[in-house]
C-alpha atoms as a printed R data frame, in Angstrom:
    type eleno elety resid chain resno       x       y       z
1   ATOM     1    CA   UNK     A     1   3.104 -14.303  42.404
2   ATOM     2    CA   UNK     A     2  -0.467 -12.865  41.270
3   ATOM     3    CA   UNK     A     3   1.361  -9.318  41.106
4   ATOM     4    CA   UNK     A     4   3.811 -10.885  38.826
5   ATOM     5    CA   UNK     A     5   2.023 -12.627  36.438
6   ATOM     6    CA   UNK     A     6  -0.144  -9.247  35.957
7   ATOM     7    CA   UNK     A     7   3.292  -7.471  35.464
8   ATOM     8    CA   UNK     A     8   4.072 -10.345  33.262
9   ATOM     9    CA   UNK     A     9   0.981  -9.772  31.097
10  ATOM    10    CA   UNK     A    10   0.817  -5.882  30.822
11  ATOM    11    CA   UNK     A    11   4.743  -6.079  29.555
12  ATOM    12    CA   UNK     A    12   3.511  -8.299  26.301
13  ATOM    13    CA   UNK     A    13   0.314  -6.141  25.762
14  ATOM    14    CA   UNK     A    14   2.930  -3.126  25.661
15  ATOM    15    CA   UNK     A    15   5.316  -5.485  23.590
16  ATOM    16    CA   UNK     A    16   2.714  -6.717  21.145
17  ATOM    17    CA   UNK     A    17   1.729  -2.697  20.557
18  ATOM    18    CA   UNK     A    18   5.155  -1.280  19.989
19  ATOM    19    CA   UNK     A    19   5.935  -4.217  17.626
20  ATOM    20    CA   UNK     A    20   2.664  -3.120  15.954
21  ATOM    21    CA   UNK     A    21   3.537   0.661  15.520
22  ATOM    22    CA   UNK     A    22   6.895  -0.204  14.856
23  ATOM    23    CA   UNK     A    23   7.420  -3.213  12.700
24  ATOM    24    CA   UNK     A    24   3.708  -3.660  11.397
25  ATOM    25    CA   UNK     A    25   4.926  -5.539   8.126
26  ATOM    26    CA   UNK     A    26   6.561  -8.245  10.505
27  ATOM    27    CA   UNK     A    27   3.802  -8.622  12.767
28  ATOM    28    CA   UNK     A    28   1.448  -8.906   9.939
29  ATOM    29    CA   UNK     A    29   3.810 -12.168   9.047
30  ATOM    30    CA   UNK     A    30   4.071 -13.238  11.900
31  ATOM    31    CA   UNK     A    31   0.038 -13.119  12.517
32  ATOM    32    CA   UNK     A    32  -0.367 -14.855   8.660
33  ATOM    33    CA   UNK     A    33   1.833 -17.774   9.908
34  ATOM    34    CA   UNK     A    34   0.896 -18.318  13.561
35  ATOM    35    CA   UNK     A    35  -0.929 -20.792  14.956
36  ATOM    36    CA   UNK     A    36  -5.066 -20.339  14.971
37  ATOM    37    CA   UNK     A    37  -5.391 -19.836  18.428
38  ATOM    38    CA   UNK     A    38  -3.193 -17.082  18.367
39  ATOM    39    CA   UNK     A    39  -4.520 -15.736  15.567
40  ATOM    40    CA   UNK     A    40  -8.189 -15.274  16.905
41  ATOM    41    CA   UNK     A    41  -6.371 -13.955  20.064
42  ATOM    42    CA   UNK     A    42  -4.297 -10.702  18.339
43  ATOM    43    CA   UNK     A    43  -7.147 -10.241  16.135
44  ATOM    44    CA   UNK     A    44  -9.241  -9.729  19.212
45  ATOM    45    CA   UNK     A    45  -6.809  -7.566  20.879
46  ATOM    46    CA   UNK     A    46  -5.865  -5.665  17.781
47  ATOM    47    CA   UNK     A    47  -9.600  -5.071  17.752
48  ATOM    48    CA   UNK     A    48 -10.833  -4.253  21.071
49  ATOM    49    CA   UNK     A    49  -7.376  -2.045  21.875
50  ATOM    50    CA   UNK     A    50  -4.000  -2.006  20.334
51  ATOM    51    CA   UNK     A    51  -5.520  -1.028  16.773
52  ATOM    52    CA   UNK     A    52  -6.975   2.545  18.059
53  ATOM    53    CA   UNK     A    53  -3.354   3.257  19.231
54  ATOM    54    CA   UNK     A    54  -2.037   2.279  15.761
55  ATOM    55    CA   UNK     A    55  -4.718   4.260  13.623
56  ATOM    56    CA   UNK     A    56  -4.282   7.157  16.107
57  ATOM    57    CA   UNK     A    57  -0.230   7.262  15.339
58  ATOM    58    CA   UNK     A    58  -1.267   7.303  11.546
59  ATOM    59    CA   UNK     A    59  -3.964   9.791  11.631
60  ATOM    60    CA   UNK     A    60  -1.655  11.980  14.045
61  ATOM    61    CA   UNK     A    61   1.333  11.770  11.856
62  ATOM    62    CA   UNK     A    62  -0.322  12.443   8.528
63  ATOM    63    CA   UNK     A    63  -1.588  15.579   9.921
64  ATOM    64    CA   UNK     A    64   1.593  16.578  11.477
65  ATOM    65    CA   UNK     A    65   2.771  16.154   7.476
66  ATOM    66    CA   UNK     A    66   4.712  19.793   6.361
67  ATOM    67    CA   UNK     A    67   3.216  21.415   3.603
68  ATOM    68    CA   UNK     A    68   6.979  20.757   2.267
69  ATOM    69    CA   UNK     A    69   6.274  17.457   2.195
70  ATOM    70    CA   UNK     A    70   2.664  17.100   0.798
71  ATOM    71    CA   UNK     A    71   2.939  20.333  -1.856
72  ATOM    72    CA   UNK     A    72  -0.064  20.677  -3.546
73  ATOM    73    CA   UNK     A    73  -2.230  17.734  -1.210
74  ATOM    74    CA   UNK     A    74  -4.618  17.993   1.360
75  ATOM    75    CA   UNK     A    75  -5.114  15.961   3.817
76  ATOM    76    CA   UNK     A    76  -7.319  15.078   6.365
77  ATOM    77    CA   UNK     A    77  -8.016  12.053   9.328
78  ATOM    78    CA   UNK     A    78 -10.358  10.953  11.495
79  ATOM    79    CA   UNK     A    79  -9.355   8.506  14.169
80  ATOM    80    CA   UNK     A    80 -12.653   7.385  15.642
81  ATOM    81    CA   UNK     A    81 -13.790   6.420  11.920
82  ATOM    82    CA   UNK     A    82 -10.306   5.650  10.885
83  ATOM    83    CA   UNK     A    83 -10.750   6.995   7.651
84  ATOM    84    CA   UNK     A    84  -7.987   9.316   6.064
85  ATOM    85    CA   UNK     A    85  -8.554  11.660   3.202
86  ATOM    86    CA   UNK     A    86  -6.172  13.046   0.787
87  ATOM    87    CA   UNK     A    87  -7.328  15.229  -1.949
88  ATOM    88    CA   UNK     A    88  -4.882  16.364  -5.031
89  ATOM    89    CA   UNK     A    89  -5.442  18.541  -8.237
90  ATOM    90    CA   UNK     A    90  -3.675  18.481 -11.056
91  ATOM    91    CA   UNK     A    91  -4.107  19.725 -14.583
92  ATOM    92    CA   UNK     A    92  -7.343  21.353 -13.328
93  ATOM    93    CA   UNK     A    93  -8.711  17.835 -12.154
94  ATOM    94    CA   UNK     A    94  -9.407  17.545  -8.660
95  ATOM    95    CA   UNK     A    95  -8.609  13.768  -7.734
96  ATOM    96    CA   UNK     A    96  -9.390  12.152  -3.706
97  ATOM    97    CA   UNK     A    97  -9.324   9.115  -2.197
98  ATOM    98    CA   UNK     A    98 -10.081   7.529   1.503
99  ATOM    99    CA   UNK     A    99  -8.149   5.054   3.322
100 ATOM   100    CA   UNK     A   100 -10.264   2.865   5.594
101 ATOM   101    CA   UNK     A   101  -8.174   1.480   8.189
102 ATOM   102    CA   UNK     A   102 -10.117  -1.284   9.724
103 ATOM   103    CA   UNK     A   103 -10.250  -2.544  13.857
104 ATOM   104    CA   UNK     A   104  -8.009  -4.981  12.986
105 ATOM   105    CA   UNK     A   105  -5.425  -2.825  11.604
106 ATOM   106    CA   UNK     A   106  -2.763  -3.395  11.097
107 ATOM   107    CA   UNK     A   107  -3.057  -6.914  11.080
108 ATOM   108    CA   UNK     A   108  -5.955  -6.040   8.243
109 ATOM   109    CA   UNK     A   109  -5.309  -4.806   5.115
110 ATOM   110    CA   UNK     A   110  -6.509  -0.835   4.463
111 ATOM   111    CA   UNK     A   111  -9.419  -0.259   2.040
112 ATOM   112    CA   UNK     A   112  -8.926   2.298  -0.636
113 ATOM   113    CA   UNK     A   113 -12.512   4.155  -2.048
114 ATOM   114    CA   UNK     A   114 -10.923   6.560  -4.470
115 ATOM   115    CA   UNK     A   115 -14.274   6.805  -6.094
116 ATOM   116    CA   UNK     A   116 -14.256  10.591  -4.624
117 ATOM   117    CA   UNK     A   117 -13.292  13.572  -7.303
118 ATOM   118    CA   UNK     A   118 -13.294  13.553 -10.594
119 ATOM   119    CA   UNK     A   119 -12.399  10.094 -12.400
120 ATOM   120    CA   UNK     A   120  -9.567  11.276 -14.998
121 ATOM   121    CA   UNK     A   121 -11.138   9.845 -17.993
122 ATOM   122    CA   UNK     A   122 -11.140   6.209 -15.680
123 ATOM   123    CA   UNK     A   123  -7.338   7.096 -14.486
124 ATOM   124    CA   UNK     A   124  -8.872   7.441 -10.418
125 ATOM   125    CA   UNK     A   125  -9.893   3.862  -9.822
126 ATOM   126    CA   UNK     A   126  -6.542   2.722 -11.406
127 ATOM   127    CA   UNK     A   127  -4.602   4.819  -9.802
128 ATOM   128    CA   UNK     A   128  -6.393   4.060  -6.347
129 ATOM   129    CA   UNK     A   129  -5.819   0.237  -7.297
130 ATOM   130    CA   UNK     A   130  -2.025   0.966  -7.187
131 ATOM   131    CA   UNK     A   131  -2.529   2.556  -3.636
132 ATOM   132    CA   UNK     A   132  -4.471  -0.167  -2.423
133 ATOM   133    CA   UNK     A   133  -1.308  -2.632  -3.640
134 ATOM   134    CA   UNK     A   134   0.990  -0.546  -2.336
135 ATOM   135    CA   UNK     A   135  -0.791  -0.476   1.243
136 ATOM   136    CA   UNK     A   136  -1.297  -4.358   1.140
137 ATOM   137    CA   UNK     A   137   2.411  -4.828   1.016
138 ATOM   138    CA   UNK     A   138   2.840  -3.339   4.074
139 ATOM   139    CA   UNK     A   139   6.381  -2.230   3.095
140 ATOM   140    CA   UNK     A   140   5.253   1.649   4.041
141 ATOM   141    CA   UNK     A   141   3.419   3.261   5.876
142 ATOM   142    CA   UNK     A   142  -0.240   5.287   5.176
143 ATOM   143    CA   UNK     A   143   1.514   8.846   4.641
144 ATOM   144    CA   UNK     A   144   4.550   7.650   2.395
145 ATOM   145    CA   UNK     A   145   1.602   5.525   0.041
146 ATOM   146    CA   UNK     A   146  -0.494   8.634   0.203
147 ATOM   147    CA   UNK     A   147   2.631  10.442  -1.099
148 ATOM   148    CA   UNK     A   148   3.769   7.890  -3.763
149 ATOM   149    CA   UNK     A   149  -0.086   8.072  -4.970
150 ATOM   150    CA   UNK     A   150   0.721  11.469  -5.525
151 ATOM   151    CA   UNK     A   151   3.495  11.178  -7.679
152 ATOM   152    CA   UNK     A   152   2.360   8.410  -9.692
153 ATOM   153    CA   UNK     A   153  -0.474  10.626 -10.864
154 ATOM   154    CA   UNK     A   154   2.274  13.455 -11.417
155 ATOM   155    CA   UNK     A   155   4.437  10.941 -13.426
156 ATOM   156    CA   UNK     A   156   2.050   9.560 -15.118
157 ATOM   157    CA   UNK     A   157   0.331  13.082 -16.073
158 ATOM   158    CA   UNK     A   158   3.853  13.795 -17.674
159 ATOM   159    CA   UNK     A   159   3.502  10.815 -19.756
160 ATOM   160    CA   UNK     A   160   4.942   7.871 -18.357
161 ATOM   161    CA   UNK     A   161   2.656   4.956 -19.205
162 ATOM   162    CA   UNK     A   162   1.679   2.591 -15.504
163 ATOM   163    CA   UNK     A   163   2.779  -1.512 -15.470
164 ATOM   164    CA   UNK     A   164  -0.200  -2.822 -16.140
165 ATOM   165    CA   UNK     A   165   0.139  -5.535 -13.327
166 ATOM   166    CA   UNK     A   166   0.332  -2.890 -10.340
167 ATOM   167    CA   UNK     A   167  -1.352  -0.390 -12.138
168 ATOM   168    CA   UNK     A   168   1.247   1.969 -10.966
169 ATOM   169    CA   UNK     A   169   3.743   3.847 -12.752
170 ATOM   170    CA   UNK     A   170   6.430   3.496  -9.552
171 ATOM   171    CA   UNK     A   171   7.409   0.340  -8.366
172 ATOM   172    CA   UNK     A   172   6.701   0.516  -4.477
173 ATOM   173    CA   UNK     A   173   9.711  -0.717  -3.311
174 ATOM   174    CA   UNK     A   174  12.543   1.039  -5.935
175 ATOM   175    CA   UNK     A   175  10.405   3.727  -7.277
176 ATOM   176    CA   UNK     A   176  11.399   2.947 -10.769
177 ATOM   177    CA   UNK     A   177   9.400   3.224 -13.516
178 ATOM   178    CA   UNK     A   178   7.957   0.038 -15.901
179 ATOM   179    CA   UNK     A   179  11.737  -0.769 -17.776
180 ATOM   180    CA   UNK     A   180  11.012  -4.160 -19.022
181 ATOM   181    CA   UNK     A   181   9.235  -4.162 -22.587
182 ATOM   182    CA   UNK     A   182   7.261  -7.397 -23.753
183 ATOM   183    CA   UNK     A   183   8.898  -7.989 -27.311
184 ATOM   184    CA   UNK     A   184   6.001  -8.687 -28.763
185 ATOM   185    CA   UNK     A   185   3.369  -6.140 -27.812
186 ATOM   186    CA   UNK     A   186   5.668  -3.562 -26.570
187 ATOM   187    CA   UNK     A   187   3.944  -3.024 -23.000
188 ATOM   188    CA   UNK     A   188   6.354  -2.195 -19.411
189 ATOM   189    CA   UNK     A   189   6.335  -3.588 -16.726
190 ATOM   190    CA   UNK     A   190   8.174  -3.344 -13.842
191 ATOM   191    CA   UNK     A   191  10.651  -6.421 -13.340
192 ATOM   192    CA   UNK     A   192   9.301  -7.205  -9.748
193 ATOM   193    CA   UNK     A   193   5.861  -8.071 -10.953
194 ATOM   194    CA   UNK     A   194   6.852  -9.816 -13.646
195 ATOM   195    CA   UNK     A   195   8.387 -12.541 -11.555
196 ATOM   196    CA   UNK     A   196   5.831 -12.168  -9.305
197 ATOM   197    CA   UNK     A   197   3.154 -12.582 -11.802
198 ATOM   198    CA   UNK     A   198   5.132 -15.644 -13.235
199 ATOM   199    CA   UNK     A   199   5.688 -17.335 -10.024
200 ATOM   200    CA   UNK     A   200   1.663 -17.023  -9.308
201 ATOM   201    CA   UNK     A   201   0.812 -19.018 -12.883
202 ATOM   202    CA   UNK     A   202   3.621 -21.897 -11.831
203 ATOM   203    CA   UNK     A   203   6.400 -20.696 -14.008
204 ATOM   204    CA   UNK     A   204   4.266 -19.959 -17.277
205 ATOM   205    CA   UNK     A   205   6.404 -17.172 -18.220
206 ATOM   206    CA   UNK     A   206   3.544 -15.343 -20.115
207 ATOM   207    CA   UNK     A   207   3.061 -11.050 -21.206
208 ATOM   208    CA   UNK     A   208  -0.062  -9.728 -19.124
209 ATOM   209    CA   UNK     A   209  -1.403  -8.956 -22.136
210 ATOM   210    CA   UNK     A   210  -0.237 -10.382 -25.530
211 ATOM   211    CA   UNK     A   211  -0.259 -13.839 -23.983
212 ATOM   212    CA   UNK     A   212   3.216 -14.147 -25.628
213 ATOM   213    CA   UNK     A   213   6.182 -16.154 -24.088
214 ATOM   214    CA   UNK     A   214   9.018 -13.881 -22.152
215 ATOM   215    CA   UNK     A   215  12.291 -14.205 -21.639
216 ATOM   216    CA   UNK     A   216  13.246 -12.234 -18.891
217 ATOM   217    CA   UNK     A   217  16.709 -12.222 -20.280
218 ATOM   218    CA   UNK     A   218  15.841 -11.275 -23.484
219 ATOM   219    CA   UNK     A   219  13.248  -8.557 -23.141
220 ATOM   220    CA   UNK     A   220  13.918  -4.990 -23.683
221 ATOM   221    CA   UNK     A   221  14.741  -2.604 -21.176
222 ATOM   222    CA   UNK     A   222  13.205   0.700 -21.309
223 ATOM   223    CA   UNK     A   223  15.009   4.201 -19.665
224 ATOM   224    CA   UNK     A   224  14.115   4.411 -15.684
């Protein structure tokens, strides 16, 4: 019986690990919803063990990235500080930023420090703030954010102006750029956040900026 329960108990540790390398975004719902004695236990094992295995299949798979894939960026892991590096130029501006994967990963959110490089006339932090969103979403993993940072900073370099509520110029999820104008101050968003952003202020459908009523039915679509 004693050899059965251990059986019984490595099986769910193994479980519980591929569901974190796997389907992180659902176990990260499933750990925001479950009950607290459950939560203080995965955090604990996410801590102690599972999350080195995670950050390890990150760090390993970024660096086993083609040079097809990345073009122009560098990048660079370390799995015992759990730190990953990715370092782009463009227009003769050399732009990096780290991704801190914590114990807890990935059960934790990432931290983003894109205070490295040059700043882009303030354009870094911002555009570091739109990785960090796109990482606490969950919806992809480190290498495909690191990638959509990328071309954010190449769309944006080409003149595409960022939604103002992600601070990106791609939405994470359709990669579209902002298409919905405010008809009063003529600012895009994406459509996405501004539902989201309404649904946060209970329904006060108001523009980011111009504090002017929107209709989302009557705004003005912009070209993709």
């Amino acid at each position: 019986e004693g050899g059965w329960e251990e059986f019984l108990g490595a099986l769910s540790n193994e479980a519980f690990v591929r569901g974190l390398v796997v389907m992180p975004t659902v176990m990260k719902s499933w750990f925001g919803s479950c009950q607290r004695s459950l939560h203080q236990a995965a955090l604990e094992f996410v801590e102690r063990s599972a999350g080195r295995i995670v950050v390890e299949g990150e760090v390993k798979k970024i660096l086993g990235a083609s040079r097809a894939l990345l073009g122009d960026m560098n990048v660079s892991g370390n799995v015992g500080t759990g730190e990953i590096w990715a370092k782009y130029m463009q227009d003769e501006v050399e732009l990096a930023v780290c991704v801190r994967l914590p114990p807890g990963y990935p059960l934790r959110n990432p931290e983003v420090d894109a205070g490295g490089g040059l700043d882009a006339g303030g354009k870094g932090r911002k555009w570091g703030l739109a990785l960090n969103c796109a990482l606490a979403m969950g919806s992809a993993g480190i290498l495909d954010c690191l990638l959509m940072w990328k071309e954010n900073i190449d769309t944006e370099f080409d003149g595409v102006e960022p939604c103002p509520i992600c601070y990106a110029v791609l939405d994470p999820k359709s990669r579209s750029t902002p298409n919905f104008s405010c008809p009063t101050c003529n600012h895009k968003f994406h459509r996405a956040c501004l539902i989201k952003w309404f649904a946060s202020r209970e329904g006060e459908h108001k523009c980011v900026m111009c504090q002017q009523e929107i209709n989302l039915n009557a705004g003005r679509r912009g070209r993709r």
